[in-house]
N, C-alpha and C positions, 0 to 999 in steps of 0.2 A: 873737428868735422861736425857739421849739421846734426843732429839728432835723426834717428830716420823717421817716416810719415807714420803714422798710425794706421794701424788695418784697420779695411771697412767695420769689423762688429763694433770696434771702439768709437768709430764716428757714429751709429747706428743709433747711440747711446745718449749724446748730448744733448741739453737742452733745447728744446727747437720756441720759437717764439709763439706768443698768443698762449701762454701757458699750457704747452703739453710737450711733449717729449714723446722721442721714437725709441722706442727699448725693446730688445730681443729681435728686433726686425717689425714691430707691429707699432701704428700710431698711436700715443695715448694723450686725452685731452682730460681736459673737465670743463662743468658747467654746471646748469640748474635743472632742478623737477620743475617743466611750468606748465599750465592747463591751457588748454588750445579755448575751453569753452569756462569762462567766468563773466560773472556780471557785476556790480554794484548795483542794488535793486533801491530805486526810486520812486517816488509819486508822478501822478502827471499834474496835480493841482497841488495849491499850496492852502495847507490845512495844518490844524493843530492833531499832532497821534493820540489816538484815543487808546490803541493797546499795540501792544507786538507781542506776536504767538509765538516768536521762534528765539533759539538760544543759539551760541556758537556750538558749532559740534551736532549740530538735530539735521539729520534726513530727511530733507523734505521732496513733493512731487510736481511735476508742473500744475502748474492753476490752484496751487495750495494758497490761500491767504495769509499772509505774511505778517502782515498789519495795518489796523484801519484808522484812518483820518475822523475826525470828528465830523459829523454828515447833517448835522440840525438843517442850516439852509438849506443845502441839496437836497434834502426830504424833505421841505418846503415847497421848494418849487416844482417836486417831480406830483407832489398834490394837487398844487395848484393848476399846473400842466394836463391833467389827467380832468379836472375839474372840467375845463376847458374841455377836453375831447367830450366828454360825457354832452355837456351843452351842448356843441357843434352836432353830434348823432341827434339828440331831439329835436334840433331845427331843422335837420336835414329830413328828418320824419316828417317832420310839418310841413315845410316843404313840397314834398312827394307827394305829398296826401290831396294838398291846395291845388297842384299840377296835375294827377291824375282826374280831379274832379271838373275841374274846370274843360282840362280834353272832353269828359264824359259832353256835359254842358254845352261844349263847342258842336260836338258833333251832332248836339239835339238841336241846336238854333241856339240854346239861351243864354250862349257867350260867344264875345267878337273874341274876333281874332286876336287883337290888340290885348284883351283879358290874359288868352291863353299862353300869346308873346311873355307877357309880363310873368306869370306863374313860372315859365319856363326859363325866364331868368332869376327870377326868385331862388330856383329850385341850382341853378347851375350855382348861384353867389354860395347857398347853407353849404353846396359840396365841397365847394375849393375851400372855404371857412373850414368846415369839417375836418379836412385832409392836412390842411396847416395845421391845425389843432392836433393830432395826431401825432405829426411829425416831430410838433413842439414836445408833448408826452415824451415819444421816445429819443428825444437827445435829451429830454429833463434825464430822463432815466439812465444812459448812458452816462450822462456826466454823473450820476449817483455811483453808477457801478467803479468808477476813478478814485472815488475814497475807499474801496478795499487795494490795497497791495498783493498782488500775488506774484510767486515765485515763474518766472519766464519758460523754467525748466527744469529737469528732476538735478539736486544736487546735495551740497552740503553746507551749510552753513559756517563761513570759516570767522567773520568778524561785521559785530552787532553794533553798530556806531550811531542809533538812536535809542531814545528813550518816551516811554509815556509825556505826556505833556510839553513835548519840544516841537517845535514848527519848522513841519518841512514841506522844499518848498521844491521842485525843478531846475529852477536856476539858481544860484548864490545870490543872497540877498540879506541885508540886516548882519550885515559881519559875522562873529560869531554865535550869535544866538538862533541862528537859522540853517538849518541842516540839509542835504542835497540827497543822503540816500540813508537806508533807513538798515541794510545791512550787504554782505559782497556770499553769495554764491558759487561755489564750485564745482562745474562735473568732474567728479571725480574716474569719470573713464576717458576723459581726455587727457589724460597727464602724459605726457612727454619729455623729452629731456632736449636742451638746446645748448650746446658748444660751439667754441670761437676755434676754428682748426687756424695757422697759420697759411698764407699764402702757399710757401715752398714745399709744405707737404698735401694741400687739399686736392691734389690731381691722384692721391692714393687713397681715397673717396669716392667712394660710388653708392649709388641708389640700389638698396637690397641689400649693402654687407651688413655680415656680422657685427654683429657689439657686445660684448663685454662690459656690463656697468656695475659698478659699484659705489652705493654712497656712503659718505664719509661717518654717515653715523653708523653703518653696521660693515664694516672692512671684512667683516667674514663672510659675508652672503652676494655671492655672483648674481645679477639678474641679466640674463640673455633677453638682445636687444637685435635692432637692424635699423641700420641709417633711413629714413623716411623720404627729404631730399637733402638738399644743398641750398641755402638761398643764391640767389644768382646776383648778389650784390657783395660787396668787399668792405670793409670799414678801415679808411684810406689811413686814420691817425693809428693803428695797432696790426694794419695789416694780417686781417684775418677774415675768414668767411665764415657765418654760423652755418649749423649743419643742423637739420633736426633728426631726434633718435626716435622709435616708439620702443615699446615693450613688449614681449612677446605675450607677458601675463603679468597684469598687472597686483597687488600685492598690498596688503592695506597698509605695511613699513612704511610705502612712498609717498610723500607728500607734499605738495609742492612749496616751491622756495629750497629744497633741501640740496644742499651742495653733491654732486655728485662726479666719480672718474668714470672715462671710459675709454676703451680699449677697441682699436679697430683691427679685426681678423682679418690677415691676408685673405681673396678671395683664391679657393681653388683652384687650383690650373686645371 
């Protein structure tokens, strides 16, 4: 005769696909610590590094200076630039001075019109001259402020993949001798955890449950968690949908990349 079926707790138990398993009645998965907010921090121009302030591992704050580009030219032209305004202001003085006097003179008899015309464009050309000159100044200056680096936001320094005297540049260029970012960023209160639940049990998934996680480097320490959402997409070759978890308190153990299990609590009846 047939063997008989096995009772529910024993099915409860089995393997379920997308690497988790239903044990004791409650879903359990794994996945990764990943950070919602990182960068790989970059230059906007391509310049030779003149230094880098920061190491892996160092706390930095937003608007900290990271590392500076070699700035010689840019502080050329932000002179020259400024040279310029300076000019444009004393002809535009000149100017005013030639127009106000000549009104004066008009209004006496002893300039035409045509005198006064002419001053009053004189005086209109030194402004807009003026106001370019200005303008040019402050994008010299701007683009000077592009050769400091600074950090986009408070984080932590996890991987420093320039050095002094290498050129870098915004886009890839010059194969390997030419660098794209100068080190990678992480807010460390963004961390989160993200699992592949299988198809067949993600309808025992909900937005707000409990979690249960624990990562593989410290099996002895529970951190209480709750599902954040679901993504509404499926991953058709493994049949699974990720879930993202948060933390209820985060913990300096955790760290992203770190392998981690998690345990989804029946919700209360």
């Amino acid at each position: 005769p047939a063997p008989p079926a096995p009772p529910p707790a024993a099915l409860e138990t089995a393997q379920a696909g997308g690497g988790q398993a239903v044990a004791s009645g409650s879903l359990v998965a794994s996945g990764y610590v990943v950070a919602r907010r990182q960068a790989t921090v970059a230059a906007e121009v391509t310049g030779r590094l003149l230094e880098v302030r920061v190491e892996e591992g160092q706390q930095v704050r937003r608007g900290q200076i990271l590392a500076v580009l070699e700035p010689t030219l840019a502080r050329a032209d932000v002179a020259s630039a400024r040279a310029r305004a300076a000019s444009g202001d004393a002809d535009l003085a000149e100017a005013r001075r030639v127009m106000e006097r000549t009104r004066v003179l008009s209004e006496q008899g002893f300039a035409s019109n045509a005198a006064l015309t002419a001053a009053q464009s004189r005086y209109d050309q030194a402004l807009a001259q003026r106001n370019a000159a200005r303008s040019d100044a402050q994008r010299a200056s701007a683009q000077l402020s592009r050769y400091e680096i600074r950090a986009p936001f408070e984080g932590v320094v996890v991987n420093k993949s320039a050095q002094p005297g290498e050129i870098i540049s915004p886009v890839s260029a010059g194969g390997g001798f030419t660098r794209t970012g100068v080190c990678t960023i992480v807010d460390m209160s963004s961390l989160e955890v993200e699992v592949d639940v299988s198809e067949a049990y993600i309808a025992r998934v909900s937005e707000g449950q409990r979690v249960e996680a624990v990562l593989d480097a410290y099996p002895d320490v529970t951190f209480p968690a709750r599902v954040i959402a679901t993504i509404p997409s499926a991953d058709r070759s493994r049949a699974t949908v990720r879930v993202r978890i948060g933390f209820d308190e985060l913990d300096p153990r955790i760290l992203p990349e770190m392998a981690i299990s998690v345990r989804f609590l029946d919700s209360p009846a």
